[in-house]
C-alpha positions in Angstrom: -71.9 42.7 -11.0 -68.7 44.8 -11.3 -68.9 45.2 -7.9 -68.9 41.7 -6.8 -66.0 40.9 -9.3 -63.9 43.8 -8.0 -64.2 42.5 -4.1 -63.3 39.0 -5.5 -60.0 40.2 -7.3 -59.3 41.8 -3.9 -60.1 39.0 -2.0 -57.6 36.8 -4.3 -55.4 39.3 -3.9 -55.3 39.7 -0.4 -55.1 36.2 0.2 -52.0 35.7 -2.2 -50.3 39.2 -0.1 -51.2 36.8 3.0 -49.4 33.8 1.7 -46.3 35.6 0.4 -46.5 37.6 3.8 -46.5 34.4 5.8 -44.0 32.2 3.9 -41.6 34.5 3.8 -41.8 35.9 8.0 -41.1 31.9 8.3 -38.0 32.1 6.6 -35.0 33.2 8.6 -33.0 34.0 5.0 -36.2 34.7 2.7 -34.0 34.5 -0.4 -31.4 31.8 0.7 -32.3 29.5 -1.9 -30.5 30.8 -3.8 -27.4 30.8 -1.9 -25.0 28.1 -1.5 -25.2 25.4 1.4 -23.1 25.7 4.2 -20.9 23.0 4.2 -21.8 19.9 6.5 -19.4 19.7 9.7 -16.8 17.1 9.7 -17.4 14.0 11.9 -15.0 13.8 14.2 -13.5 10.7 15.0 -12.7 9.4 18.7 -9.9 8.0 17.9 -6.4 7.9 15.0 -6.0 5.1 16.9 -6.6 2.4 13.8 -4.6 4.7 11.4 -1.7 4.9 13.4 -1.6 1.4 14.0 -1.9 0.5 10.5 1.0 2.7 9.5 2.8 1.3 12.5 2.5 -2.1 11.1 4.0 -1.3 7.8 7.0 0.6 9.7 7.5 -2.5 11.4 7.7 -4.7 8.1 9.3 -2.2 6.5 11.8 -2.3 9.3 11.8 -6.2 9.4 12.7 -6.5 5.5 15.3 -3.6 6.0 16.9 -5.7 9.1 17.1 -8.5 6.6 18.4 -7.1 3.6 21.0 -8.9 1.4 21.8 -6.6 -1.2 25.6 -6.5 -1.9 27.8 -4.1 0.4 24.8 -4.7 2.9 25.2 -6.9 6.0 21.6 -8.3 7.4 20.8 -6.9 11.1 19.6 -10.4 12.5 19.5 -9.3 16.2 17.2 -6.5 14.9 15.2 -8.5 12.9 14.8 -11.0 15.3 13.9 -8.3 17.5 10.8 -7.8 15.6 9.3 -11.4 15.9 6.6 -11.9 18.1 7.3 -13.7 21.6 5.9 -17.1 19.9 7.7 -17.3 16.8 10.8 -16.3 19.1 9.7 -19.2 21.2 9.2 -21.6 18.1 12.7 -20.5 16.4 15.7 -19.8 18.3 18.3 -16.7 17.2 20.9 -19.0 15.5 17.9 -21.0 13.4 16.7 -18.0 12.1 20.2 -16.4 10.8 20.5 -20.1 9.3 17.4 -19.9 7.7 18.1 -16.5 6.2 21.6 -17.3 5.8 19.7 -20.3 3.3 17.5 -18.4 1.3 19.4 -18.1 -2.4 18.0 -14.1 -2.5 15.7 -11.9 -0.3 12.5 -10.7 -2.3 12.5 -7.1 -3.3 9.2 -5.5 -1.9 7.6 -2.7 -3.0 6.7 -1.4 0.4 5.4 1.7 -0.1 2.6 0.2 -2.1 2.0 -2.0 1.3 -1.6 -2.2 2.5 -2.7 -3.1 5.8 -5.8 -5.0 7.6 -6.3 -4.8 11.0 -8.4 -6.9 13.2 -8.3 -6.5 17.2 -4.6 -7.3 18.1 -3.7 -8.8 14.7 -2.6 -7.1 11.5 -2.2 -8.6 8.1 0.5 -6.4 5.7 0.1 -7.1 1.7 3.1 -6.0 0.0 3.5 -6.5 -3.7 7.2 -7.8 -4.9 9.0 -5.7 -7.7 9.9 -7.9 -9.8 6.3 -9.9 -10.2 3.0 -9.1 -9.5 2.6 -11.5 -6.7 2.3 -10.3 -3.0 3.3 -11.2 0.0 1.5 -11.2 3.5 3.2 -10.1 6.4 1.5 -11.7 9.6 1.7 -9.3 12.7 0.6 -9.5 16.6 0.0 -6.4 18.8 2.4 -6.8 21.9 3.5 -4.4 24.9 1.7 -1.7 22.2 4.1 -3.0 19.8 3.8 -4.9 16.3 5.6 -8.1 16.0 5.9 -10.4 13.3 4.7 -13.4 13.3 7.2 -16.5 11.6 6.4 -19.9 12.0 7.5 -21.4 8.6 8.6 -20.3 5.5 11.9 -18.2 5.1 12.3 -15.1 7.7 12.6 -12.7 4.2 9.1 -14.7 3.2 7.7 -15.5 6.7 4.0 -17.4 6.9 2.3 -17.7 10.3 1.4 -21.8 10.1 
């Protein structure tokens, strides 16, 4: 009997030495659970192109509001304002209508454009920008042409423009 329970330990053993042998020659790092993952590759996009625009769109409002500042000792840049309208709200409002327009307003609305956030869809871009001195926003309408942002005015007040 101490024979046959001598060949079995060996047996067990021999099998375990087989298992350990084999799990770890599968391994290419036996011990590399305990190391730390590499970390996952980047994805790479195929394009900045959305990014840029977006921060293009809030240069170009940022520009717009600057072109039509009224703060004292500062004289509003209407040809470079109107610059910035698209080629349908230049069609809808001629050069002269919109400096009287502006020229109406009682006070241009302080906007707190670096906290402006942008949404773009295709060829179109919506700008919020929250005002200083409320916590109201405004949204800046914006077309895509020549490669260019444009904003869009159809109503409203050039420093407060609305696309309808």
């Amino acid at each position: 009997m101490k024979v046959t329970l001598a060949r079995q330990w060996r047996a067990v053993l021999l099998v375990l030495v087989a298992l350990a042998v084999i799990s770890l020659a599968g391994c290419r790092k036996p011990f590399g659970f305990f190391e730390r993952p590499a970390p996952s590759p980047t994805p790479r996009t195929s394009s900045t192109q959305p990014r840029d625009l977006g921060r293009a769109a809030i240069q170009t409002v940022t520009d717009y509001v600057a072109a039509l500042d009224l703060s004292p000792g500062h004289a509003p840049d209407y040809d470079a304002a109107y610059a910035l309208l698209s080629r349908a709200s230049q069609s809808y409002h001629s050069r002269a209508e919109f400096q009287r327009a502006h020229e109406a307003m009682k006070g241009m609305p302080q906007y707190d454009l670096a906290a402006a956030k942008t949404t773009l869809k295709g060829d179109t871009a919506t700008v919020v920008v929250p005002l200083e001195e409320d916590p109201a926003t405004s949204a800046f309408q914006l077309v895509l042409e020549g490669g260019a942002w444009k904003v869009v005015y159809r109503g409203g007040a050039p420093g407060m423009p609305y696309a309808e």
